[in-house]
C-alpha positions, -999 to 999 in steps of 0.1 A, spaced: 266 183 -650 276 213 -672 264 246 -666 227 254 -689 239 269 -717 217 303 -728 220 336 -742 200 350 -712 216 375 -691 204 406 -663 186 432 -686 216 459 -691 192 485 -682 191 467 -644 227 461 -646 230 497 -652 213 509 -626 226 488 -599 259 503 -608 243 537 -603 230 531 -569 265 517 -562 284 546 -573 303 562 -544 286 542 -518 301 529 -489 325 500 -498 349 486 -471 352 456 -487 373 474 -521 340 453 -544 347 462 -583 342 440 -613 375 428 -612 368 409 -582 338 393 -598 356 387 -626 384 372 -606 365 355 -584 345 336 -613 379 320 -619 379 308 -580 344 302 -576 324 293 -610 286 293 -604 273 264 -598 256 239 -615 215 235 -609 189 211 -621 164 232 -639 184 263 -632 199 288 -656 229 312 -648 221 349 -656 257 366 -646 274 375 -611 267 412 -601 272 436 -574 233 442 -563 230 467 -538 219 457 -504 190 482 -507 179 455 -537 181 422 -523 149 412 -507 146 384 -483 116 362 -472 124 351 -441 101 320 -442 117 308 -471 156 309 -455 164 276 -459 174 276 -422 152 256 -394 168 286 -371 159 318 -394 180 341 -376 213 339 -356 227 373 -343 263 359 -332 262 347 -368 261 379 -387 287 394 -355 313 365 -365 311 370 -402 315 412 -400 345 400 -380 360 376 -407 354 402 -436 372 428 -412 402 406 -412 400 388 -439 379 413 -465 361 397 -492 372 356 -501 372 354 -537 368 317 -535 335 317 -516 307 309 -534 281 339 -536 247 339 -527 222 329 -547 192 357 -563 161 356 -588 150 386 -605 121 403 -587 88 396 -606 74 427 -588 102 454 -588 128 446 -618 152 465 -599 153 439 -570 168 405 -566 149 381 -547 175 363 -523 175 328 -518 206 326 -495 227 353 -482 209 360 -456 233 364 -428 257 378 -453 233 402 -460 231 415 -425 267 414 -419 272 442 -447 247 463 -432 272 458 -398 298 468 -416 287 498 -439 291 473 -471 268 489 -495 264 460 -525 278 427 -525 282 402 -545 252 378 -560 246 351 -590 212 357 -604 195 323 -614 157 317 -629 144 287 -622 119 263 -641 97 251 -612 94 255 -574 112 222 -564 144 228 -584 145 262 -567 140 247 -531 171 223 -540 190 250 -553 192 274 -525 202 248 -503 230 237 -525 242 272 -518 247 269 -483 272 235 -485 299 259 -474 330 249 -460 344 285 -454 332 309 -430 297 312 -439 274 292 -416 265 255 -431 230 237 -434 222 218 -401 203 183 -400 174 201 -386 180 225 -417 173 197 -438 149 184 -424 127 215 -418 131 222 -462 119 179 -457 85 188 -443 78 223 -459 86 212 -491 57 179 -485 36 207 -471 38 229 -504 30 200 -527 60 200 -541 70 159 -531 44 133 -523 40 124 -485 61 90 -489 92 77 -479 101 73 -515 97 106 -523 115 124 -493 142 103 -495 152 113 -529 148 149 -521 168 142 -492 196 131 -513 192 160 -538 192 189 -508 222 169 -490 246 150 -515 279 162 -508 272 179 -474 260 153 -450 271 115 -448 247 84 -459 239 76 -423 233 114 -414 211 119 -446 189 87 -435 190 101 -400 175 137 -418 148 112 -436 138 90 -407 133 128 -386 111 136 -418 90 113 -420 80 114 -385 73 149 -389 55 151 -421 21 161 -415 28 169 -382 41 202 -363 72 215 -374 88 243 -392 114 267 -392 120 279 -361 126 319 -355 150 332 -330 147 371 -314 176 393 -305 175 412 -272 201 432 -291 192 467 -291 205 496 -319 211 502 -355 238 465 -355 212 445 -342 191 434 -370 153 432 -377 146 402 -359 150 414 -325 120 417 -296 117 456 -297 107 451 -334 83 420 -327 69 445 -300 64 471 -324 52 449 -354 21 443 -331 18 474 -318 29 465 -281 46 494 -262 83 488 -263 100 472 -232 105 484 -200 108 519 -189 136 534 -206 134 570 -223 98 578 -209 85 594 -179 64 589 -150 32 604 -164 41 590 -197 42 553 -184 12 557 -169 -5 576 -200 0 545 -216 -15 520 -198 12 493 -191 48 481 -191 59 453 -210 89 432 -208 103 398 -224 112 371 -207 128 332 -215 116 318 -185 89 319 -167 101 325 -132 130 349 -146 141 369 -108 151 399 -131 116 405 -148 95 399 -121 115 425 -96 110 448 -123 77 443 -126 70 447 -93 86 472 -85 71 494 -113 40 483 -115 34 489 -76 50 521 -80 31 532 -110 -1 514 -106 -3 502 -140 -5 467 -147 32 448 -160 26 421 -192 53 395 -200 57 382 -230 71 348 -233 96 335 -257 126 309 -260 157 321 -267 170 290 -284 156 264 -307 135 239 -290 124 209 -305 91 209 -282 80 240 -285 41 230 -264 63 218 -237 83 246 -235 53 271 -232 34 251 -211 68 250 -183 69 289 -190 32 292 -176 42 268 -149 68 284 -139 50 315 -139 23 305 -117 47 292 -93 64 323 -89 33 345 -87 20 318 -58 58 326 -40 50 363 -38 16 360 -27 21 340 2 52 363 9 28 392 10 4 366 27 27 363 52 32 396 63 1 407 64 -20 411 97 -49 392 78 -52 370 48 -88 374 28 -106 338 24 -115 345 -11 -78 344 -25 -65 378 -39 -77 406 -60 -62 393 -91 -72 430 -108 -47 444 -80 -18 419 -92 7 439 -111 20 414 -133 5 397 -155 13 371 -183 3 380 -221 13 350 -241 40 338 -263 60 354 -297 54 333 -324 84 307 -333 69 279 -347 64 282 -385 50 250 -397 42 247 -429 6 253 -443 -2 234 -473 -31 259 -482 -6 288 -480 21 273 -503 40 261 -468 39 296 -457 39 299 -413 4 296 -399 18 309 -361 12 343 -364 14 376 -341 11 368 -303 1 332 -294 -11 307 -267 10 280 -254 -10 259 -282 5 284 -312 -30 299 -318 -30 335 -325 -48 354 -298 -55 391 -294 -36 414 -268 -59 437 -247 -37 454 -221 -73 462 -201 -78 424 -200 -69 394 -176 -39 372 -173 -40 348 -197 -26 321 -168 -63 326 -158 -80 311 -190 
C-alpha cells in the first residue's frame, strides 16, 4: 500500500511554536531536523488504511497528551519498562531506524498532539531530561482505522516494548465494546488479522481470537499496574498518586509527626497480599501506639487474569491473619470476653481495592467503568476512614 497522497501538513504556525518551546531546552539526546530528516530515510512513516501522514516533528513532551485507557497495552503501565529504555537511549542515544510514535492533532488545544503510542517513550524522556522527541502526526477517517493504526505502531523489533497476545486481545474486546466491530467471530477475526499481521504467527493470532471471543461481552480490559516507586523518576502511575487522586492520606508515617498523624485521623498503607508480615507489623505497631485506626488498601502488583479471585484471596488472607493475632492476644490474656472482640478497638482495618480492571463500557465509548476505590466485585465504593472494615460487610 502506498502512502495517502495529500497536500496536508501541521499548520506552520504549530510547527512554529513547537520549535519555540524547544529552543534551548534540555536535549541529551543531540534531536535537530537533521535527524528527522535522516531518520525519514531509515524509518519512512508508515502506511495506514484510512490514515493520512501530516510530517515528523519534534513535539515537546509538554505537548503530547496521553489517554491512558486508550494505550493499546492490556498492562497500561510498566515502570522497569520506561527504566530499561532511559538506559538504552543513554548508551545508545536516539535510533534513527526506529519507527516514531504515532500523534493526532489535539481537537481541543492546537498546540497539543494527542498520542496514540509512545507512551513509555514518553516517560523515559522525562527520566532522562529529554525535552521533545520525535512524533509522526496522522488524522484519521474513522475510529476503527485509528484503533488499527496505533497498534501497528507498536510491531517493534528494537528496544521499544512489543504488543503482547493479551495486548491484542484486550484492543479485541474494547474495540466490540465501542461498536466499532460486530460481536461475531467473523468480525473479530478480521480485525485480529488487521491489528496482528506481521507481528504474531497464524496459530498465535487464532489463539488471540479464540481468547476474544470468550471474552467478548464479558469482563476484561486493560489492566493497570501501580508503582511503589517514590520521587520525581517514578512516573504518574504509582500508589502515592492513586492515594492522592482520591484524597487518601499518603502512606505510612514518613515526614509527619506524632500529633500530626493523629490530627489526621488514620494511617494508610498498600499492600499485594493480604497477609503481607511487613504491613501488618506496621500497622500494629502504629496504630496501638497512636490510637488511630490503620486502612490497607489492596492491590496486585502484576497482571492477573482473575482479578475476583485475586481480591477475594486478598480478603481471605486477611481475615486469616487478623484471626492469628487475635488468638495471639487471646492467648495471653488472663480472660478472653465471650462476645468476640471490640472490633472498634482493632487497629487495622481493610479499605478495599485500587481499581485495575478497565473493561470496556459500550455506553462510554469502551471507556473503564472500575473507578476510584472498589470491592472485591470492582464496584466503586466510598472510603470513610470513621467507618468499619469492609471484611465486615
Amino acid at each position: 500500500m502506498l502512502l495517502k497522497s495529500s497536500n496536508k501538513v501541521v499548520p506552520l504556525a504549530i510547527h512554529v511554536e513547537w520549535n519555540r518551546i524547544n529552543l534551548n531546552q534540555r536535549n541529551p539526546l543531540n534531536l535537530d531536523e537533521g535527524v528527522i530528516h535522516d531518520s525519514l530515510k531509515h524509518a519512512p512513516p508508515l502506511v495506514f488504511k484510512g490514515g493520512t501522514f501530516l510530517g515528523r516533528h519534534l513535539v515537546p513532551i509538554s505537548s503530547q497528551s496521553f489517554d491512558i485507557d486508550d494505550q493499546p497495552r492490556d498492562k497500561s503501565f510498566d515502570p522497569n519498562h520506561v527504566d530499561a529504555l532511559a538506559n538504552k537511549f543513554t548508551l545508545k542515544g536516539y535510533m534513527k531506524e526506529s519507527q516514531p510514535p504515532m500523534g493526532i492533532l489535539s481537537e481541543g488545544n492546537k498546540f497539543n498532539v494527542d498520542m496514540s503510542s509512545g507512551f513509555h517513550r514518553n516517560k523515559s524522556c522525562n527520566v532522562l531530561g529529554q525535552a521533545f522527541y520525535p512524533v509522526d502526526i496522522y488524522e484519521f477517517e474513522n475510529d476503527l482505522d485509528k484503533r488499527v493504526a496505533r497498534n501497528k505502531t507498536n510491531h517493534h523489533q528494537d528496544l521499544t516494548l512489543s504488543q503482547t497476545i493479551n495486548d491484542y486481545v484486550s484492543e479485541l474486546v474494547q474495540a466490540a465494546g465501542a461498536g466499532e466491530i460486530e460481536k461475531n467471530e467473523t468480525a473479530v477475526e478480521a480485525l485480529a488479522y488487521r491489528l496482528a499481521s506481521g507481528d504474531k504467527t497464524d496459530k498465535q493470532i487464532k489463539a488471540i481470537v479464540d481468547r476474544a471471543i470468550k471474552l467478548i461481552g464479558t469482563v476484561y480490559s486493560n489492566f493497570a499496574v501501580y508503582s511503589s516507586k517514590k520521587g520525581g523518576k517514578a512516573g504518574e502511575h504509582t500508589l502515592t498518586n492513586w492515594l492522592e487522586s482520591q484524597g487518601i492520606v499518603k502512606q505510612g508515617i514518613e515526614h509527619r509527626t506524632d500529633e500530626e498523624l493523629i490530627n489526621q485521623g488514620y494511617v494508610s498503607y498498600c499492600a499485594a497480599e493480604g497477609d503481607n508480615k511487613a504491613t501488618w507489623a506496621r500497622a500494629i505497631f502504629h496504630g496501638q501506639r497512636l490510637g488511630i485506626p490503620v486502612w490497607i488498601f489492596g492491590y496486585s502488583s502484576t497482571r492477573t487474569d482473575d482479578l475476583l479471585k485475586f481480591r477475594n484471596n486478598f480478603i481471605t488472607e486477611f481475615v486469616d491473619y487478623k484471626n492469628i493475632m487475635i488468638d495471639w492476644a487471646s492467648s495471653i490474656m488472663k480472660s478472653v470476653p465471650d462476645d468476640g472482640i471490640d472490633e472498634d478497638a482493632f487497629c487495622v482495618k481493610f479499605a478495599g481495592f485500587l481499581n485495575q480492571h478497565k473493561l470496556p463500557n459500550a455506553a462510554n465509548k469502551g471507556r473503564p467503568t472500575e473507578v476510584g476505590l472498589v470491592n472485591a466485585e470492582g464496584k466503586s465504593i466510598k472510603f470513610d476512614y470513621l467507618g468499619e472494615c469492609l471484611t465486615l460487610s
